[in-house]
C-alpha positions, 0 to 999 in steps of 0.5 A, spaced: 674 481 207 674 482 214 670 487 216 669 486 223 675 487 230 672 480 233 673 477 225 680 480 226 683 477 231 680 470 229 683 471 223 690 473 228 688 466 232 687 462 225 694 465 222 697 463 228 694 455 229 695 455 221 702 455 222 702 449 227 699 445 221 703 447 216 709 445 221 706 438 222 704 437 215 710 439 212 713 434 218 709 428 215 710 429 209 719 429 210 717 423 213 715 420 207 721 422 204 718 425 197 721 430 193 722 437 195 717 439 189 712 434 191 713 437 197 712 443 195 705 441 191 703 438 197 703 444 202 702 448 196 693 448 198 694 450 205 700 454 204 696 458 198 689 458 204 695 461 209 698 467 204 690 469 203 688 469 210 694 474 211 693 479 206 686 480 208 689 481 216 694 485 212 688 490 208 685 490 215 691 493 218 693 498 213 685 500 212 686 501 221 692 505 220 687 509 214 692 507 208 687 506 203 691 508 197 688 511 191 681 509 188 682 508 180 675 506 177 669 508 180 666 501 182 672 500 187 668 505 192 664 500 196 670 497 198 673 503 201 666 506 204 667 497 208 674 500 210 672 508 212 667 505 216 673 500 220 677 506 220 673 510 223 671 504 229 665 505 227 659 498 227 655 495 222 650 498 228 653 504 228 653 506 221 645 503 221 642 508 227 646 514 222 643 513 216 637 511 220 636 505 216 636 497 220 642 494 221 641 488 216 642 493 210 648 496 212 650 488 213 647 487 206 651 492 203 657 490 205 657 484 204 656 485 196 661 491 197 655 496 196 655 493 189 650 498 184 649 503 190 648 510 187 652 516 188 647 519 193 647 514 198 654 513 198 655 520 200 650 519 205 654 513 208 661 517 207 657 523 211 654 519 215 662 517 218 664 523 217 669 523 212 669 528 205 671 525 198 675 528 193 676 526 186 680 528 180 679 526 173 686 525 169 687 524 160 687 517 160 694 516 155 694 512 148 699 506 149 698 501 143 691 499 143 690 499 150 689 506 155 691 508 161 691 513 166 695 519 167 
């Protein structure tokens, strides 16, 4: 995940040298006169690793256009508390000095997408940027075995 604007345009400069060596792999491969399904599974590696880079930009896109769709489960709030920080162009230090705690926890934190925090401190970390939550609840409907929310 790509929790940083230095982090974002490396990842822009990679997707960009990645299609340079995509394009001269394939190349290569066409060379070699294989099947076009061999081909396929050829670049299928470095296609898959390209397609993975491009969704993190694209999270981090809409994340910076506060695009951050709705929350189902309750263990998805680190995550979101990464993307209010980004969004609000907020640092890692920043974010530290608000909560008054040293820079290395909130880098902790977020790199285990705040895994186990407790409701007090992700409210203090969604006060701390100045956001409010707002949560609904909704009867889950019996659908077979399985339940769903409505």
């Amino acid at each position: 995940m790509i929790k940083t604007e230095a982090e974002y345009q490396e990842c822009l400069r990679r997707l960009e040298e990645d299609l340079k060596v995509i394009q001269a792999q394939r190349e290569k491969l066409e060379q070699c006169n294989l099947p076009e399904e061999q081909l396929v599974l050829a670049m299928e590696p470095v296609m898959s690793f390209h397609e993975q880079l491009k969704e993190e930009v694209e999270w981090y896109e809409r994340v910076k256009r506060r695009d951050f769709g709705i929350i189902r489960q309750l263990n998805e709030i680190g995550p979101l508390l990464v993307a209010l920080r980004i969004a609000n162009g907020v640092t890692q230090s920043e974010l530290a000095k608000r909560l008054n705690v040293d820079v290395s926890q909130v880098s902790r934190d977020e790199r285990n997408d705040y895994h186990g925090i407790s409701i007090e401190r992700a409210e203090r970390v969604v006060n701390a940027l100045g956001e409010e939550l707002e949560i609904s609840v909704g009867r889950r409907r019996a659908t077979g075995n399985l339940m769903t929310a409505s």
